[in-house]
C-alpha positions, 0 to 999 in steps of 0.5 A, spaced: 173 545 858 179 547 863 177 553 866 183 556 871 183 562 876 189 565 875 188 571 881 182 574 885 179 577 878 182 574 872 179 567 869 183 563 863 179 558 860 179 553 854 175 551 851 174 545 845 170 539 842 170 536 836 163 533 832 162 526 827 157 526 823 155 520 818 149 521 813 145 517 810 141 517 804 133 516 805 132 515 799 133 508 794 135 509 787 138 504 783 145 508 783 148 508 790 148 516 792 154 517 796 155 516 803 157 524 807 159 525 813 162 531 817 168 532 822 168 539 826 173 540 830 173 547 834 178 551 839 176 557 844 181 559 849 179 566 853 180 571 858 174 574 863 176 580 869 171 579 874 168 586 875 164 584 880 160 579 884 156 577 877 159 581 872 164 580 868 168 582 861 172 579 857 175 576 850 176 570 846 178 567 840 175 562 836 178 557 830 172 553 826 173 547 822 170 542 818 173 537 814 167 533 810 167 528 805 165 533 800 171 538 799 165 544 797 163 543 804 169 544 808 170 551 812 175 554 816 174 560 821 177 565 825 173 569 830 175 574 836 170 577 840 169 581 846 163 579 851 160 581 858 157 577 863 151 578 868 150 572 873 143 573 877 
């Protein structure tokens, strides 16, 4: 997360991470199952207007994405949101 004060009341910040996962089969069959696994990779930068001292408002926007090893489980999304904070 990068966080940045650009004036006295507005806060830019970015945010972002990615998740590898690797599962395993617990069961033994004497077929081998396929290994699965999921790559997530997500996005968020935003804007906050510090209202005041503990209050704040402000917007996002979040880009989801997964690719796994099985096409039917990989996603894209969108999301733009509003929020509102209170610190105490």
């Amino acid at each position: 997360m990068i966080r940045e004060r650009v004036c006295k009341q507005l806060y830019l910040t970015l945010l972002g991470g990615c998740e590898h996962v690797e599962y395993f089969n617990t069961i033994d069959l004497p077929m081998p199952l396929p290994t699965l696994r999921d790559d997530y990779f997500y996005v968020q930068p935003s804007a906050d207007i510090l209202l005041i001292r503990y209050w704040s408002f402000g917007g996002y926007y979040l880009r989801r994405e997964n690719s796994g090893s099985v096409s039917s489980v990989d996603f894209h999304s969108n999301e733009v949101g509003v929020r509102t904070t209170i610190k105490f």
